[in-house]
N, C-alpha and C positions, 0 to 999 in steps of 0.2 A: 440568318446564317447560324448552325450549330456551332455550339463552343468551342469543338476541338478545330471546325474547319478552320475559326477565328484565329486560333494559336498556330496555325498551320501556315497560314497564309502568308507568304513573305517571309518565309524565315533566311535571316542571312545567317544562321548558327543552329546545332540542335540544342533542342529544350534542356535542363538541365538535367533532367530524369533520363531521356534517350543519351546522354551522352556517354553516362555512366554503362550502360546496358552496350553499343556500341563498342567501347573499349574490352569490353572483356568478349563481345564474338569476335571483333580484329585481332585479339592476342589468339585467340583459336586457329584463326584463316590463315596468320603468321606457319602454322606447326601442317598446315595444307587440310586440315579434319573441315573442310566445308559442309560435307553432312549435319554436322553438329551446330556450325554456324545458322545453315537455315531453319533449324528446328530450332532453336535459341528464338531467331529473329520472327518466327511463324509464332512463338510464345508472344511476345513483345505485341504481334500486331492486333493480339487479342486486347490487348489493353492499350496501344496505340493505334488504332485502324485507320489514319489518313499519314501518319508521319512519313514525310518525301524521306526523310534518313533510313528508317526499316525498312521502306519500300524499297529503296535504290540497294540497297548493302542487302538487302534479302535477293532479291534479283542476279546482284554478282554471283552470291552463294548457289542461287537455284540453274546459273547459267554454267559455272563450274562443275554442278553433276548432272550436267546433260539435261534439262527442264527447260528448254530454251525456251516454247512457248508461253510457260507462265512467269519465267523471265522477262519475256516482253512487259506481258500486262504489269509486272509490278514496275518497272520504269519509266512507262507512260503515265502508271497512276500516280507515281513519284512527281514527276511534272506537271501534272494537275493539279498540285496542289501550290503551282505559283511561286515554289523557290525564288528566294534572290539568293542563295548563296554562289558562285562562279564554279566553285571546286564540284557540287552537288551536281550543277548543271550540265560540268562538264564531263562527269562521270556518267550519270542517265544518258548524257547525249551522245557520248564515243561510243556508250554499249547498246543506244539503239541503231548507232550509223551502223554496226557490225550486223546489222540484220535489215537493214539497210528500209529503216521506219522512217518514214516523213518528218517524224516530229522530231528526227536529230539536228538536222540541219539547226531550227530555229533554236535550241537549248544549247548549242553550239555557238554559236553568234553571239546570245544573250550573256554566258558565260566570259565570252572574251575582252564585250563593252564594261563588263560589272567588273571583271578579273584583267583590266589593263594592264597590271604589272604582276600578272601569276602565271607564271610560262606553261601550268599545265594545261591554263583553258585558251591560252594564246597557242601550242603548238598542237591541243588536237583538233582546234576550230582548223589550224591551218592544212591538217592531216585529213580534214574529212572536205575540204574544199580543193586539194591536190585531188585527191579520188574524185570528185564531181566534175573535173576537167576545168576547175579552174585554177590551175596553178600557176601563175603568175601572182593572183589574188591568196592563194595557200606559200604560197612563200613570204611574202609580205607579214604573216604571221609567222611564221616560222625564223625567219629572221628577228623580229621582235623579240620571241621566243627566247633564241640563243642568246640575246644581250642579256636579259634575266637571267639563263643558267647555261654561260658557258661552257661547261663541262659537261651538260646531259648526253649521253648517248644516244640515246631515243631522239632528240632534236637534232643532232647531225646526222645520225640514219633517216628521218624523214627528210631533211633536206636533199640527203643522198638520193630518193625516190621521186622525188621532185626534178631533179635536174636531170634522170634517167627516163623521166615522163615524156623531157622537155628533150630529151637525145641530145643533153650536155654530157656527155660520158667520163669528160674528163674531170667536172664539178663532181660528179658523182662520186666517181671513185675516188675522189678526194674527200669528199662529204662521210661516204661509209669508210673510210682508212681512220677519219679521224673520232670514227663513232666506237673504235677497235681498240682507239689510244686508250680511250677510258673502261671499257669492256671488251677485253681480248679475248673473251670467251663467250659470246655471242654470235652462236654457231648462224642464225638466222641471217645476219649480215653478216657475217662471213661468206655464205655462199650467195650473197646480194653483191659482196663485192666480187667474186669470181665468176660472177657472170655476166659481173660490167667488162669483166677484165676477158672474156670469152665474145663478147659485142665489139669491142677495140681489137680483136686480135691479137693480144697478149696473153697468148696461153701459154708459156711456160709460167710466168710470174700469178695466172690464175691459177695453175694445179695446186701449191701448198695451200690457198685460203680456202679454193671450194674442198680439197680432199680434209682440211680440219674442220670445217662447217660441218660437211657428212658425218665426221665422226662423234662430233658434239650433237648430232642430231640422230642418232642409231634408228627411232622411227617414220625417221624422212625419207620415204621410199624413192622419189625421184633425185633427191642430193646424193644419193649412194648412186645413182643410176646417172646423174650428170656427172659425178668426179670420173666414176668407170670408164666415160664415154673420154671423159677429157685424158683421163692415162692412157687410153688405148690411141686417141689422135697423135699423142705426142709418142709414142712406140714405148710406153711402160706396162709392158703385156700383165707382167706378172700382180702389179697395182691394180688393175683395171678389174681381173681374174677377181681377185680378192672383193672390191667393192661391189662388182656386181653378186657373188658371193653375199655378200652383206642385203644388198637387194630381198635378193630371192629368200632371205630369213622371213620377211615381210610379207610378202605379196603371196603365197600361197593361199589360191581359192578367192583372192581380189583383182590385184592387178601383172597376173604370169606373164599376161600377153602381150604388157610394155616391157616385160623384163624379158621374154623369148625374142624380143623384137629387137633391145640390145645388144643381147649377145651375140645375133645373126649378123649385127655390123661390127663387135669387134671381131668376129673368126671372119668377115672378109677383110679387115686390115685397118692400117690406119685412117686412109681416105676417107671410107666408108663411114668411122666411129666420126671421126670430123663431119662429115656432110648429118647425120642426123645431129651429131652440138649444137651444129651450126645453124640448119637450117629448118629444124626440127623441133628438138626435147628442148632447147636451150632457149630458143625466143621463146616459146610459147609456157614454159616455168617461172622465163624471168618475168614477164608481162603478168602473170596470175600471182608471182611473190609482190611484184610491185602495186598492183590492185589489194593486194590485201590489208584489210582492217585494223589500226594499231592496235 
């Protein structure tokens, strides 16, 4: 075995040279400059060429400007090289479940036996085994999870997705209410929670969360197009007007034809904007938000 692979091998921490190099591209990523991050770390790997840490932390950077495929390969080759750190594992392995790679599952697992009391590799093992349809077994994590850090938002939102998996509607909307206490401005579960609250048939009390979701998400084309849908069922014409408005900023020369296709149900009325919420735009948004990848 060459020497570096030797230093490589098992590492539960980075080396003391990568760590230093490390800190100063995270203080970059902090300020959002990821270009510079991965050109930093594409430096680095000249003189580091097997380090699971450059690998994985280069891969976030090259997955944040759009490089998704050499993205991949640098997170699989991050795990190739045998990490025992939890935190390491658990970040290659969420960002290869996003692409939805084989080799997340097992770095996932791994991460959560080695990282027993570190709730981030305990709630995204539990995040990527909800999406695999085993959520009874992803809760089980995620519960664990929450005893470690009470307070995260991200761990009551995924629990929230979990019980919406499980068409516990009412867990859910309790799960994402209490993911709001701590981030009130987490436009994403905001409109997670108004669409649990549009599943229950509580549309009045869903209009303010999913209409402030949309507005915290201005490039969320179908959140501007569900609050629309949901102003117009409840007879708030002028609301409705407005958001699908907001819509159509977006969707020119992508998606018109879901947005001409809204507007034709609010000018027939409220019925109308209800029967596509309902049985339409609103199941099949809330099922593709709840599948999606932390």
């Amino acid at each position: 075995m060459e020497e570096a692979d030797r230093r490589n091998e098992g590492l539960e921490a980075p080396l003391p040279e990568v760590a230093g190099l490390l800190e100063e591209a995270l203080g970059v990523a902090e300020e959002g400059r990821w270009d510079e991050v991965a050109e930093t770390l594409r430096e680095a790997l000249e003189t580091y060429p097997d380090d699971p840490y450059i690998l994985c932390w280069l891969g976030m950077a090259e997955r944040e400007i759009d490089m998704d495929g050499i993205a991949v390969e640098r997170f699989r080759r991050s795990l190739d090289q045998n990490p025992r750190d939890p935190v390491l594992l658990a970040t290659a392995g969420n960002a290869l479940a996003a692409f939805d790679d084989p080799a997340a599952g097992l770095a996932l697992r791994t991460a959560a036996l080695l990282g027993k009391d570190l709730a981030q590799a305990r709630w995204m093992y539990g995040a990527y085994l909800v999406r695999e349809g085993m959520i009874e077994e992803g809760l089980v994590e995620l519960e664990a999870a929450l005893k470690l850090t009470p307070e995260d938002p991200v761990v009551h939102a995924e629990r929230g997705v979990a019980f919406a998996l499980l068409d516990r509607m009412e867990d859910a909307e309790s799960a994402f209410s209490r993911a709001l206490d701590f981030d009130p401005e987490d436009g994403w579960t905001l409109v997670l929670l108004g669409l649990t609250r549009v599943e229950t048939g509580d549309l009045e009390d869903a209009i303010a969360v999913l209409d402030e979701g949309a507005r915290l998400r201005p490039d969320d084309l179908e959140a501007q197009l569900l609050a629309a849908l949901l102003h117009g069922a409840t007879g708030r014409n002028d609301q409705a007007l407005e958001m699908l408005e907001r819509a159509r900023l977006h969707a020119e020369g992508v998606d018109e034809k879901i947005v001409h296709e809204v507007e034709e149900h609010l000018e027939t009325g409220s019925r109308s904007a209800l029967l596509m919420l309902r049985s339409s735009l609103g199941p099949s948004s809330f099922r593709e938000r709840l599948m999606q990848r932390p």
